[in-house]
PLY file of the C-alpha trace (Angstrom):
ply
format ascii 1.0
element vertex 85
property float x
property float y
property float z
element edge 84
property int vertex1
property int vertex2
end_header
0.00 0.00 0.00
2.78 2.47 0.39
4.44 1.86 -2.81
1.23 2.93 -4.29
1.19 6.07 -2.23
4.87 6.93 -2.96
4.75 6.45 -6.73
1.29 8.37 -6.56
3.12 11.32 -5.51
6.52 10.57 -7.17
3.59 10.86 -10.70
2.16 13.90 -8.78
5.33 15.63 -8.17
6.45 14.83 -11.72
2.88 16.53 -13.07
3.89 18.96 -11.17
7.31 19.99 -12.38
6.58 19.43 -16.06
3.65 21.93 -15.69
5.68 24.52 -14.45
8.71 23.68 -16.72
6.51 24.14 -19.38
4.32 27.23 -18.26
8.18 28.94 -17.76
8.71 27.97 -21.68
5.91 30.05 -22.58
7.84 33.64 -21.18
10.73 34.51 -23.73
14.11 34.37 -23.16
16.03 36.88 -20.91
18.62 39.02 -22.67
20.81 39.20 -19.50
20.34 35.11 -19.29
23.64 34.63 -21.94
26.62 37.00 -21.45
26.51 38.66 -25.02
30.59 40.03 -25.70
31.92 41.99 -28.45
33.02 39.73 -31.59
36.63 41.49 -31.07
36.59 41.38 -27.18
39.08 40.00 -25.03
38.56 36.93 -24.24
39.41 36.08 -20.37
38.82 32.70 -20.35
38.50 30.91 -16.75
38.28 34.96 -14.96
34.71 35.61 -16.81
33.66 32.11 -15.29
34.32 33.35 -11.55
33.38 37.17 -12.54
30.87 37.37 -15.22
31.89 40.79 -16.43
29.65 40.50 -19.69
26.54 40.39 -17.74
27.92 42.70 -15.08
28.16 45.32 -17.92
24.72 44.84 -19.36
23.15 44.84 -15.99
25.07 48.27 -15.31
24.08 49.39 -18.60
20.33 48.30 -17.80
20.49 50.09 -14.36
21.87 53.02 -15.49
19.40 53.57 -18.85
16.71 53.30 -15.85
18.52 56.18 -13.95
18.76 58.08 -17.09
15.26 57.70 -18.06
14.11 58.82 -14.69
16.03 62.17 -14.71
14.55 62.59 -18.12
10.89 62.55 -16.65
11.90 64.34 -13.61
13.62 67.37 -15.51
10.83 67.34 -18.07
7.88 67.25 -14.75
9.90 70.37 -13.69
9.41 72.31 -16.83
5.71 71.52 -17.16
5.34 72.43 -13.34
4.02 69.00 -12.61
6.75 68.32 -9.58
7.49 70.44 -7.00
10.74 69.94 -5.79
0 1
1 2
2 3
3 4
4 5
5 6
6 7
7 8
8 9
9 10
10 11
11 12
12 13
13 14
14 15
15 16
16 17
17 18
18 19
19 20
20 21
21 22
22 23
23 24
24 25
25 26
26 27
27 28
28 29
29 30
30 31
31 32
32 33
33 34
34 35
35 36
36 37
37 38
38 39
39 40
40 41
41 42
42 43
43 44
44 45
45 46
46 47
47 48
48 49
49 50
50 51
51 52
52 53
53 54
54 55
55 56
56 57
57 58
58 59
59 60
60 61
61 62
62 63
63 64
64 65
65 66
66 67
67 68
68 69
69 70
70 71
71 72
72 73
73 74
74 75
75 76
76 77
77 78
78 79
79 80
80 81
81 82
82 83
83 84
């Protein structure tokens, strides 16, 4: 009777996990989820393994375009009086 209940839930679990695996192949793919280099970059081999700094740069690049964007809207809420400090 127990082998019946374990492999019930070892089939449940597995319904389970499939389900999900494929409801998370239905969102696209992540631009930051492969480090994307320059064709002439450096290549540094074993370092970019223990430092990613591909990723690190497109993250900073990400982070700052937000930044950017939001001193855009602030500057341009000034001019229309819309903020107030």
């Amino acid at each position: 009777m127990i082998d019946f209940i374990i492999k019930s839930l070892n089939y449940i679990i597995a319904g389970v996990g499939a389900a999900f695996t494929w409801l998370l192949n239905l969102l696209p793919n992540s631009p930051f989820a492969t480090p994307a280099a320059p064709p002439n970059s450096v290549n540094l081999g074993w370092l970019t393994w223990f430092i990613p700094f591909p990723t690190m740069f497109l993250h900073l690049v990400a982070v700052v375009g937000a930044i950017a964007v939001y001193y855009v809207i602030r500057v341009a809420a000034r001019w229309l009086k819309v903020a107030r400090s």
